[in-house]
C-alpha positions as CSV (number, residue, x, y, z in Angstrom):
1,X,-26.2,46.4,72.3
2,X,-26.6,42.7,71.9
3,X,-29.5,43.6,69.3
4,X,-26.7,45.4,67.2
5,X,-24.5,42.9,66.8
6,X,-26.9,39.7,66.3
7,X,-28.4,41.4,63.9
8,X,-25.2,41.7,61.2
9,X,-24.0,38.5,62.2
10,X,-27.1,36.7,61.4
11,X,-27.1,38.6,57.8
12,X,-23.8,37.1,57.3
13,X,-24.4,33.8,58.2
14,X,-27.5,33.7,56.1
15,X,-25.7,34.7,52.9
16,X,-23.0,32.7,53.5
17,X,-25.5,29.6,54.0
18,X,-27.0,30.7,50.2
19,X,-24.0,30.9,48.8
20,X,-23.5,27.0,49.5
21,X,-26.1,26.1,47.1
22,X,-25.6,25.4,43.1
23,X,-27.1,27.8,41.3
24,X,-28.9,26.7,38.0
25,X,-25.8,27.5,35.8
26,X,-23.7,25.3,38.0
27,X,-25.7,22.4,38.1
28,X,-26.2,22.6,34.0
29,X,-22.2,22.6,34.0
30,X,-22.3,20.0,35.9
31,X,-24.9,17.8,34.6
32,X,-23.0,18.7,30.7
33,X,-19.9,16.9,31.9
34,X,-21.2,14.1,33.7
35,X,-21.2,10.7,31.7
36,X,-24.7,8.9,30.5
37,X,-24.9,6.1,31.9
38,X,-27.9,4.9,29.3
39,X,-24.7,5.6,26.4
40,X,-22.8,2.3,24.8
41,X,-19.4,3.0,25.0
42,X,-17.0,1.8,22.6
43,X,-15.1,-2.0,23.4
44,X,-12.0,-1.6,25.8
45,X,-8.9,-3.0,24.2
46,X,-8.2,-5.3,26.4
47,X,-11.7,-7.5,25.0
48,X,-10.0,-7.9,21.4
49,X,-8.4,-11.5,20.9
50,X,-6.0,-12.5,18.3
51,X,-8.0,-14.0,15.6
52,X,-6.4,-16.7,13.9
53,X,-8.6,-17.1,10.8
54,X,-7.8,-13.6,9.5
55,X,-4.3,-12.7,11.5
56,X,-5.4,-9.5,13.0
57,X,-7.4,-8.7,16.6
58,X,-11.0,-8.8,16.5
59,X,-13.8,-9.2,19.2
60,X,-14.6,-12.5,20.0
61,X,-18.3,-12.4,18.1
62,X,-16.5,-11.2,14.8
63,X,-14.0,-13.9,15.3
64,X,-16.8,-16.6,15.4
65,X,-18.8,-15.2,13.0
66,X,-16.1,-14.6,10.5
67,X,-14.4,-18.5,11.3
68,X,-18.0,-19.9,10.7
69,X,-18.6,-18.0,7.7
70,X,-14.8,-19.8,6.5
71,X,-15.7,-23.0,7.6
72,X,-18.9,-23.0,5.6
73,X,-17.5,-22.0,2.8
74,X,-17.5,-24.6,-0.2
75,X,-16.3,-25.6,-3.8
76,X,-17.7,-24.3,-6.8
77,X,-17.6,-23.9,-10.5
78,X,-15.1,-21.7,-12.6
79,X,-13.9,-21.1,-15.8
80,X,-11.4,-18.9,-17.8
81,X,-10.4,-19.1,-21.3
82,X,-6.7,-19.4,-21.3
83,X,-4.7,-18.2,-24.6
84,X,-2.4,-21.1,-25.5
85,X,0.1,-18.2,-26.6
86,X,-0.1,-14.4,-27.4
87,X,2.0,-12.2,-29.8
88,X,3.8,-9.9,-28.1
89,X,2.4,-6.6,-27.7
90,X,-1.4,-7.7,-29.2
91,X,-3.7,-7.4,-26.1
92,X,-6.1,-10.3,-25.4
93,X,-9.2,-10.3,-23.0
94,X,-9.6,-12.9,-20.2
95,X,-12.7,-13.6,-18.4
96,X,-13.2,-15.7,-14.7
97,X,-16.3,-16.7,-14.3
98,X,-17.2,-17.7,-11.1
99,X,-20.7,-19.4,-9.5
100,X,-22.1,-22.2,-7.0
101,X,-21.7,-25.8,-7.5
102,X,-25.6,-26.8,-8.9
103,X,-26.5,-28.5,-6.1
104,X,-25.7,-25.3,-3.9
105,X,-27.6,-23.1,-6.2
106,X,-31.0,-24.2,-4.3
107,X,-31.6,-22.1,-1.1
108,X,-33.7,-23.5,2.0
109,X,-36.8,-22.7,2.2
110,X,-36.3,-20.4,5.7
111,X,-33.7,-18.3,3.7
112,X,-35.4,-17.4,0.8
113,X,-36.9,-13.9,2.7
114,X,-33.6,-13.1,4.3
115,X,-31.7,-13.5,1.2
116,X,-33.1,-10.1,-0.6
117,X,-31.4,-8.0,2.0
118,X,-27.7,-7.0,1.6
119,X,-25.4,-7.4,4.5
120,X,-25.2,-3.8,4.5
121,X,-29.0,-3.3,5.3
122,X,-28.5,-5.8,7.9
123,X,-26.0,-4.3,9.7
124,X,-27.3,-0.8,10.0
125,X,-30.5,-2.6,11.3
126,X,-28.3,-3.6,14.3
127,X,-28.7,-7.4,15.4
128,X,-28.2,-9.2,11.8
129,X,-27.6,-12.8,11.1
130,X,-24.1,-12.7,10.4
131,X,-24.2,-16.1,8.7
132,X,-27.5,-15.2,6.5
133,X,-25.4,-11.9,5.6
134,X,-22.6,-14.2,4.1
135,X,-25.0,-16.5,2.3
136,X,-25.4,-16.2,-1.9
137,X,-28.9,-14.7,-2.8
138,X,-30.6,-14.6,-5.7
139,X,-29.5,-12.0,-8.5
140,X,-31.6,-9.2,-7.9
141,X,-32.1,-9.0,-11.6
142,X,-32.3,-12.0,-12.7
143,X,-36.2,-14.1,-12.2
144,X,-36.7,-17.2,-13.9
145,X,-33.8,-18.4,-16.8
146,X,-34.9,-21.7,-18.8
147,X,-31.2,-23.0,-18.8
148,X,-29.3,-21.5,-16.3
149,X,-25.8,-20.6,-18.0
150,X,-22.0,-22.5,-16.9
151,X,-19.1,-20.6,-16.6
152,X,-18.1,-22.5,-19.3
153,X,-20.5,-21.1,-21.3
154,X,-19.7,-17.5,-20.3
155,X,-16.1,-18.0,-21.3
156,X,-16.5,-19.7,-24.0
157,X,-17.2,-16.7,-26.6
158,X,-13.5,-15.4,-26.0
159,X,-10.3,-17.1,-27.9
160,X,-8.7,-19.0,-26.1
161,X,-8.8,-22.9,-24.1
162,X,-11.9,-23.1,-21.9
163,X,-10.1,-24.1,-18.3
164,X,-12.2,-25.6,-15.3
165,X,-11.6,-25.9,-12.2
166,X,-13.5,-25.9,-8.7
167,X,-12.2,-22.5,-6.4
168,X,-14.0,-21.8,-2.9
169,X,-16.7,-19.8,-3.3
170,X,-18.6,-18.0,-0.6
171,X,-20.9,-14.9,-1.4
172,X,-18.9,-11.7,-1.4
173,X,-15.1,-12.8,-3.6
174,X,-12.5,-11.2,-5.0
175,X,-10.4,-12.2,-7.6
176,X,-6.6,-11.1,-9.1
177,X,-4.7,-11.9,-11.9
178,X,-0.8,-11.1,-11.8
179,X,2.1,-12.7,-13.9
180,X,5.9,-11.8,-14.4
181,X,6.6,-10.4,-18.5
182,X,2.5,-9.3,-18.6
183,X,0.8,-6.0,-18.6
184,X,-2.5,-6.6,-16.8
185,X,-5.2,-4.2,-16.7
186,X,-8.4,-5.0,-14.7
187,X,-11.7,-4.3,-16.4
188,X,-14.0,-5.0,-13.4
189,X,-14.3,-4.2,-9.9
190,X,-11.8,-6.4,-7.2
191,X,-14.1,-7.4,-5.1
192,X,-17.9,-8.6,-6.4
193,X,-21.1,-10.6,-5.2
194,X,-21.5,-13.9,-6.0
195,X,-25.4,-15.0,-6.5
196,X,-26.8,-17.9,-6.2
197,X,-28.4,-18.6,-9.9
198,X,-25.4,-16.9,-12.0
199,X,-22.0,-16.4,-13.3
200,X,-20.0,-13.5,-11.8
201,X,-17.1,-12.5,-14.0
202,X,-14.0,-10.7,-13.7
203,X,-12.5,-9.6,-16.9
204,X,-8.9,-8.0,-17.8
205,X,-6.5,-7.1,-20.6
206,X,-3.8,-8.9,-20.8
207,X,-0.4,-7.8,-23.0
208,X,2.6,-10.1,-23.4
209,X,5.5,-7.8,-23.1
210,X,8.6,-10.3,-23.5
211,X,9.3,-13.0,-25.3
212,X,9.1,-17.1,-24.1
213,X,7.3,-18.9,-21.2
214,X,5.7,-17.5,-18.7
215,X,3.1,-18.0,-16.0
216,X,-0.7,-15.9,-15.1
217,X,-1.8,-16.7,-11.7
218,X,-5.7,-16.7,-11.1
219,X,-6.3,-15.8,-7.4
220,X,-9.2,-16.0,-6.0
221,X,-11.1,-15.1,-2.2
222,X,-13.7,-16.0,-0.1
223,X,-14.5,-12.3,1.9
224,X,-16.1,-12.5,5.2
225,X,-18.4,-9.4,6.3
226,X,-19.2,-8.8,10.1
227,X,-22.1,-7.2,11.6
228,X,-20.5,-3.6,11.0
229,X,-20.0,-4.3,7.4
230,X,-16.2,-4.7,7.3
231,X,-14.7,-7.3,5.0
232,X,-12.0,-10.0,5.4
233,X,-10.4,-12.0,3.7
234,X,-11.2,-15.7,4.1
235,X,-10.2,-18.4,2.1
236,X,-8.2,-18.3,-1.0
237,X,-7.6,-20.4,-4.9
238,X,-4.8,-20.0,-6.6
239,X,-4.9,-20.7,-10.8
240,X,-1.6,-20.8,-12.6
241,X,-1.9,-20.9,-16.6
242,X,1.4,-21.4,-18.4
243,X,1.5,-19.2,-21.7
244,X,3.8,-18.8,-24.9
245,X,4.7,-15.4,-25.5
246,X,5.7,-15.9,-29.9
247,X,6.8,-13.1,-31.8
248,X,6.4,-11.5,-35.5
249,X,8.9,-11.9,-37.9
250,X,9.4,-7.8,-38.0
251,X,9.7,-8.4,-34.1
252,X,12.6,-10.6,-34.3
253,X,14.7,-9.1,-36.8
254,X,14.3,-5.9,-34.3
255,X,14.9,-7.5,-31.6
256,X,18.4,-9.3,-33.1
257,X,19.2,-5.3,-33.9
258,X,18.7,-4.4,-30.3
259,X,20.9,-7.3,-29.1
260,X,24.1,-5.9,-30.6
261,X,26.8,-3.4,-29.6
262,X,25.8,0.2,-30.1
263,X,28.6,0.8,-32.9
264,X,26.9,-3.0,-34.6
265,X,23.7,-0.9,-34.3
266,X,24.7,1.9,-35.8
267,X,26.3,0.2,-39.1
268,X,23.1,-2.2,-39.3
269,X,21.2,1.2,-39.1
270,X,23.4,2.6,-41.8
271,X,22.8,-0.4,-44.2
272,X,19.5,-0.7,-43.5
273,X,18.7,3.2,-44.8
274,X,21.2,3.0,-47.5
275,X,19.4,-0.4,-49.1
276,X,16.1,1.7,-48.5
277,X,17.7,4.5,-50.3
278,X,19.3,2.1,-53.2
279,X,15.5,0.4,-53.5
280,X,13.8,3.4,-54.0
281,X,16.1,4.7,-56.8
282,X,15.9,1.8,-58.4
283,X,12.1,1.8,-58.7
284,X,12.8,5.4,-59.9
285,X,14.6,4.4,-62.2
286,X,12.4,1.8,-63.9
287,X,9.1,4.4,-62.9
288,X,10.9,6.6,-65.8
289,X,12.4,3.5,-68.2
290,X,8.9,3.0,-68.8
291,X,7.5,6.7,-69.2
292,X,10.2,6.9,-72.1
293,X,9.6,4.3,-73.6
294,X,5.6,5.2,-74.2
295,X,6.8,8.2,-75.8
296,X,6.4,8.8,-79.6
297,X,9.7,9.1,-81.1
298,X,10.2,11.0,-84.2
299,X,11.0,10.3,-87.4
């Protein structure tokens, strides 16, 4: 009797003791949603700091590395040729060009090898010099040049009054151009690379669109790049160029026109087509004198 009941009970308590263990398809669920430890997880928010030199939060490396990159920046050599005055409507080409002060233009020695290697290489490597990122290199193709050229010398094949001036300059820039009663159209990319033995220029079409005075403003800045390849802006230069907007005699007499009343208009319209009409008869006229009077006459 005993036998008889042991013998079900001990079945029972056997299977329920397998039914206690993971099975293969439970632990591979489980192992699936378990972290990895050995993973980098992404910066909390809480470790980003308000970063003064470029008003937004960043981690505290990128904030270093991006202050250090402003503070090193320096002056150096620009010019544009700046039109006196423009005629209203005629478009006009202005160049920046933009480069290192000559005694910058020299690289130390321990640079030269890191120099050929764009941030962006650098920062999918993982553990780039920031700094040696940011700092000009040689044009890639550009080797030896017997007299390197100025910005003045780049500018100075356009019309216009060769202006100098000393901006900040770091290796990645970019450069504007704006002004009130102007239609500006840029003819280059924003944002460019400055190297360390040429000119970088920026070129746009400018058209005066109204009459007298007014200003072009020449903005230029020093772009910082951190380690992930993202790009700041650093330090800026600002340009302003006075020009004289002149028009054509045809321009004024239309422009007088468009000034008055709309009934003024419309009489000054009037008298404008009828002394059209009057000066064409009138050529008619003497077109035909003269064919009569070639003609034989008869006796």
């Amino acid at each position: 009797m005993i036998r008889k009941i042991a013998a079900p009970l001990f079945t029972v308590l056997l299977l329920s003791a397998c039914g206690n263990q993971p099975t293969a398809a439970t632990e591979a669920m489980t192992n699936a949603s378990a972290p990895d430890l050995n993973e980098t997880a992404p910066a909390p928010a809480g470790s980003l700091i308000f970063c003064p030199e470029v008003q937004v939060r960043l981690t505290q490396q990128d904030c270093d590395d991006l202050t250090g990159v402003a503070d090193n920046a320096r002056n150096g050599v620009a010019a544009f040729n700046a039109p006196d005055s423009m005629i209203r409507g005629k478009p006009v080409t202005l160049q920046l060009a933009v480069g290192l002060a000559p005694e910058a233009q020299a690289a130390p020695a321990e640079t030269v090898a890191t120099d050929n290697g764009s941030n962006e290489e650098m920062a999918e490597e993982g553990g780039g010099n920031v700094a040696e990122a940011n700092r000009p290199r040689p044009h890639p193709a550009i080797h030896h040049l017997a007299k390197p050229q100025t910005p003045e010398d780049v500018v100075g094949q356009l019309p216009g009054k060769i202006v100098s001036y000393s901006p900040i300059v770091g290796r990645f820039m970019s450069a504007t151009l704006t002004g009130d009663g102007f239609t500006i159209v840029a003819k280059s990319p924003e944002s460019q690379e400055v190297y360390r033995d040429s000119q970088t220029v920026w070129e746009w079409q400018v058209t005066a669109v109204e009459p007298g005075s007014h200003a072009l403003t020449l903005k230029t800045v020093v772009e910082g790049v951190t380690a992930n390849g993202q790009h700041y802006a650093l330090r800026s230069t600002v340009r302003n160029q006075t020009v004289t907007i002149k028009r054509t005699l045809w321009q004024k007499i239309w422009d007088a026109i468009d000034a008055m009343p709309a009934l003024l208009k419309a009489i000054t319209a009037v008298v404008v087509a009828l002394t059209a009409l009057v000066t064409a008869i009138v050529a008619l006229r003497k077109a035909f004198g003269k064919r009569d009077e070639n003609k034989p006459r008869g006796d």
